[in-house]
BAFI-3210 file (N, C-alpha, C; in Angstrom, 3 decimals, decimal comma, padded with zeros to 6 digits):
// residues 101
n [1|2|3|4|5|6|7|8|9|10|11|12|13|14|15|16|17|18|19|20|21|22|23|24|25|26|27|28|29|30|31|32|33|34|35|36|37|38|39|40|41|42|43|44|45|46|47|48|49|50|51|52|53|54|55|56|57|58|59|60|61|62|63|64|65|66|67|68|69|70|71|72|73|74|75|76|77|78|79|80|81|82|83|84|85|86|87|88|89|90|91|92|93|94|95|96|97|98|99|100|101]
n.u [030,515|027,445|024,971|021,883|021,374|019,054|015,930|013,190|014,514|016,005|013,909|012,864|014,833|014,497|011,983|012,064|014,364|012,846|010,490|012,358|013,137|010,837|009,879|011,560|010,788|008,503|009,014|010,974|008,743|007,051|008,466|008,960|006,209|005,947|008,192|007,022|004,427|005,299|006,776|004,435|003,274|005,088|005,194|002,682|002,578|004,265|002,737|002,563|001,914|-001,497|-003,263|-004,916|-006,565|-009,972|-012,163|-014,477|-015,978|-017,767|-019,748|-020,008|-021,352|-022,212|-022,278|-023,985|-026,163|-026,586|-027,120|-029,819|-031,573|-030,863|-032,463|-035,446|-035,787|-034,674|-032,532|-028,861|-027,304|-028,507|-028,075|-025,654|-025,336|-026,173|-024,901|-022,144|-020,747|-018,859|-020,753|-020,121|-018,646|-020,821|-022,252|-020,436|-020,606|-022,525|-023,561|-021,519|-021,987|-024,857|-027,744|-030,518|-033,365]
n.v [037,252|036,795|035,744|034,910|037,688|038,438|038,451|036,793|034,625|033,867|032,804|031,165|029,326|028,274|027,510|025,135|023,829|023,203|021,446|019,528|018,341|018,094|016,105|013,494|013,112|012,426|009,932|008,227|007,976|006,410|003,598|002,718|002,735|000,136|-001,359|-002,021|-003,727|-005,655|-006,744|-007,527|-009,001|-011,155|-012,265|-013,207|-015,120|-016,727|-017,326|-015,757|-013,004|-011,404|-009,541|-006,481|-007,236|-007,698|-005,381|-005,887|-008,953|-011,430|-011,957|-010,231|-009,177|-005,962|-005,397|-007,100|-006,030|-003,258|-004,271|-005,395|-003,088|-001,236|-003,179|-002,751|-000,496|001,709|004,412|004,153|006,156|006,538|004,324|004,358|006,470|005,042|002,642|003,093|002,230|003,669|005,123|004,759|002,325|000,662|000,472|-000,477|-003,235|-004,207|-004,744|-006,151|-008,601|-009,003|-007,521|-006,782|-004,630]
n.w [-025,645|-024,088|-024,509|-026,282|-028,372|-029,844|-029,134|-030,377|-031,566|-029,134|-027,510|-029,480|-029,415|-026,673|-026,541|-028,397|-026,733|-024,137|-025,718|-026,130|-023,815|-022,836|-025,037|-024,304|-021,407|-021,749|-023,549|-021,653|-020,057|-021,276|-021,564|-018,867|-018,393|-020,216|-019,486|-016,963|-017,594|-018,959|-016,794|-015,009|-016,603|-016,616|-014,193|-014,036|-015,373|-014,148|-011,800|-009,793|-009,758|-009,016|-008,696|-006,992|-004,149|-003,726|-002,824|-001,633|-000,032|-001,985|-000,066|001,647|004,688|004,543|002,262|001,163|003,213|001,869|-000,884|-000,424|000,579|-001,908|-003,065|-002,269|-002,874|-002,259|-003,654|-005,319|-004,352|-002,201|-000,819|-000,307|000,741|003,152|003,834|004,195|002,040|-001,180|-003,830|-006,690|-005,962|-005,004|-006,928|-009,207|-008,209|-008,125|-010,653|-011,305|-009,982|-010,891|-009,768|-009,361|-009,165]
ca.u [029,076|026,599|023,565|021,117|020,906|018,044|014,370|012,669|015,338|016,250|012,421|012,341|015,450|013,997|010,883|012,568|015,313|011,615|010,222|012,937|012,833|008,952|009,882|012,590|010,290|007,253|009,575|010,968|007,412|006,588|009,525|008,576|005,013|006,403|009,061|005,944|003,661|006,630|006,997|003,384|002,934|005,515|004,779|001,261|002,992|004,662|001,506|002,917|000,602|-002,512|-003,583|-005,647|-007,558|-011,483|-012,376|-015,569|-016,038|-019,268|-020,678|-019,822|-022,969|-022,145|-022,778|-025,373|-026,669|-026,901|-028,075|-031,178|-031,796|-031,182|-034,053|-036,227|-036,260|-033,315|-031,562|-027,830|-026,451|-029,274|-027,648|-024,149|-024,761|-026,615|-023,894|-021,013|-019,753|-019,117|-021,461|-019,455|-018,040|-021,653|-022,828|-019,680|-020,627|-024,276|-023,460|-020,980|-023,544|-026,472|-028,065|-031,325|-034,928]
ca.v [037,187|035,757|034,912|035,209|039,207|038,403|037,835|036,310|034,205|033,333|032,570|030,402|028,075|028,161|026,756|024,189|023,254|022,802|020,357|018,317|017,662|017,401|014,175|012,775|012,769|011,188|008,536|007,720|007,560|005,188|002,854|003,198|001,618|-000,709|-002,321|-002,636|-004,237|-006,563|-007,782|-008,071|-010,293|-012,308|-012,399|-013,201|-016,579|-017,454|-017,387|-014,474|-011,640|-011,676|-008,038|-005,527|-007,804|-006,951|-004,327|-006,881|-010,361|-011,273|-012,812|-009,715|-008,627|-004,423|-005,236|-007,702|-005,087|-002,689|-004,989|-005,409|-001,524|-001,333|-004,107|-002,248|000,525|003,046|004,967|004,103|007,535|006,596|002,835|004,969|007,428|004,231|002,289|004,038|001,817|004,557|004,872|004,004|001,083|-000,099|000,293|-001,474|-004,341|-004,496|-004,815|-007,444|-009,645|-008,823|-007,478|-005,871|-004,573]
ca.w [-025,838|-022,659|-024,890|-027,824|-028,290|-030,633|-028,217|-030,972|-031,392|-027,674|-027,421|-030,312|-028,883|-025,003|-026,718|-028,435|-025,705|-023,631|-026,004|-026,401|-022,825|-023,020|-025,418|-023,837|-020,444|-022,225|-023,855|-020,624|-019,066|-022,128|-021,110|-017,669|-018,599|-020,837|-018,614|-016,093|-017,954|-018,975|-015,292|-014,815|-017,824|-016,291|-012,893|-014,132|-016,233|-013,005|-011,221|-008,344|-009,807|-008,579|-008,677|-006,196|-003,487|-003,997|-001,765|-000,797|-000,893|-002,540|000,504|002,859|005,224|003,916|000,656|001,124|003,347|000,558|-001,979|-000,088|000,510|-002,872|-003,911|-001,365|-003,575|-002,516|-005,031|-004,835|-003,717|-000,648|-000,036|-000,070|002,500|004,569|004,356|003,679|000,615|-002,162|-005,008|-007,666|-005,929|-005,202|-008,534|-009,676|-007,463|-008,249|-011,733|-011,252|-009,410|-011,384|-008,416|-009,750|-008,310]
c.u [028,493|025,728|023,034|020,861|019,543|016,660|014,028|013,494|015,516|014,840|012,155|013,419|014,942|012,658|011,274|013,377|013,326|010,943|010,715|012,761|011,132|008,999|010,117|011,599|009,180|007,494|009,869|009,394|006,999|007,112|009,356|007,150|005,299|007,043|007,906|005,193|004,151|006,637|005,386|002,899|003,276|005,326|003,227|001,467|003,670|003,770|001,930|002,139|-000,908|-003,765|-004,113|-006,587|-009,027|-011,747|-013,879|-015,997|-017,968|-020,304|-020,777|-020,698|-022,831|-022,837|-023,876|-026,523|-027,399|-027,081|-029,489|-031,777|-032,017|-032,838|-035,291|-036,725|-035,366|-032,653|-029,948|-027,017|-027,202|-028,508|-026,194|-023,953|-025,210|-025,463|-022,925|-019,837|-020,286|-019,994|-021,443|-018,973|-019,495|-022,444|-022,081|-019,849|-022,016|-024,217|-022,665|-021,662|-024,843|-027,132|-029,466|-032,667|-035,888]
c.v [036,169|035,184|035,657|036,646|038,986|037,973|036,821|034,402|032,868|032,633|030,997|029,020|027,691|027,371|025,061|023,127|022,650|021,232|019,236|017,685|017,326|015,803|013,040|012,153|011,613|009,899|007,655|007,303|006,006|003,874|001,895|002,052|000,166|-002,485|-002,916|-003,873|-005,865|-007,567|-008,523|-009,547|-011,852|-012,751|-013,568|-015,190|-017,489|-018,021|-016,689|-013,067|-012,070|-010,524|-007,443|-006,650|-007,217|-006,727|-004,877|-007,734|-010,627|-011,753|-011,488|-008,808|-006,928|-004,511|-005,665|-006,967|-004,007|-003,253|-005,091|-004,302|-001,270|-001,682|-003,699|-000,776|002,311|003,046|004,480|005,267|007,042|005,646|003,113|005,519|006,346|003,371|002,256|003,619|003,344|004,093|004,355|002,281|000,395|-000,576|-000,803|-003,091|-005,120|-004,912|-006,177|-008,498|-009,502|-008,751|-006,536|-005,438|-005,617]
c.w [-024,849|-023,266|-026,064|-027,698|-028,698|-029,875|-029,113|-030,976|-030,322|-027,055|-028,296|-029,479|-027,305|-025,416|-027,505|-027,988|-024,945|-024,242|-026,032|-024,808|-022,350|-023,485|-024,846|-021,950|-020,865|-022,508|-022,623|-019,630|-019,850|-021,657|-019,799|-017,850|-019,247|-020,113|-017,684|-016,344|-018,410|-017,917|-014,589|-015,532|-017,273|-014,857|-013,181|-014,719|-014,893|-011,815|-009,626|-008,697|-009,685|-008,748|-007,557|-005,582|-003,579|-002,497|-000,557|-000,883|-001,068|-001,573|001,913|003,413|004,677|002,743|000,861|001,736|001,981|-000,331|-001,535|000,057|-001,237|-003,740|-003,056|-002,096|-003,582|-003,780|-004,758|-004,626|-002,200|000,135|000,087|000,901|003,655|004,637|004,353|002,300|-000,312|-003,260|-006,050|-007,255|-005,541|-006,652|-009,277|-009,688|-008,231|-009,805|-011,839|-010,556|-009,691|-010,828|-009,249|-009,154|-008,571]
res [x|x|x|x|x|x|x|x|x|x|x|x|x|x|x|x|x|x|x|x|x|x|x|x|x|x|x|x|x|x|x|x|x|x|x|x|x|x|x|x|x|x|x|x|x|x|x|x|x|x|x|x|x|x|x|x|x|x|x|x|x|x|x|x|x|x|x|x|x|x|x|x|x|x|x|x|x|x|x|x|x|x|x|x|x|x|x|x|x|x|x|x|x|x|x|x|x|x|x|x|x]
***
């Protein structure tokens, strides 16, 4: 005998063989985050994590550029395409420096 004669059957274990490795991947992903977050923590206690350098320092003529466009009365999709910071990341900005009209 090569295999499950039965479809229903052979269907029902191919769906269950499936999940188990569905779990077994997720757990490992869990693990995976886990252990990370782990080294960050400690990295972070050692004072060697630092995280993602900011993409613009608060004093840098682009932005400040577009902050003034902004307070001039552009929309920020307008002060995006003028100065090519993305939208989101100006908005982000503008928000974090209470940058308002």
């Amino acid at each position: 005998m090569t295999g499950i004669a039965d479809a229903n059957l052979r269907q029902l274990m191919t769906n269950l063989i499936i999940e188990l490795y569905k779990y077994q991947a997720e757990s490992e992903r869990k693990r995976i985050i886990e252990r990370q977050q782990q080294g960050i923590a400690l990295a972070k206690q050692q004072g060697k994590y630092h995280g993602r350098k900011p993409q613009y320092a608060k004093d840098d003529p682009r932005l400040q550029h577009a902050f003034k466009l902004y307070q001039a009365g552009m929309s920020d999709i307008d002060v995006a395409r003028n100065t090519g910071i993305k939208r989101t990341t100006f908005i982000r900005y503008r928000k974090k420096l209470n940058v308002q009209r």
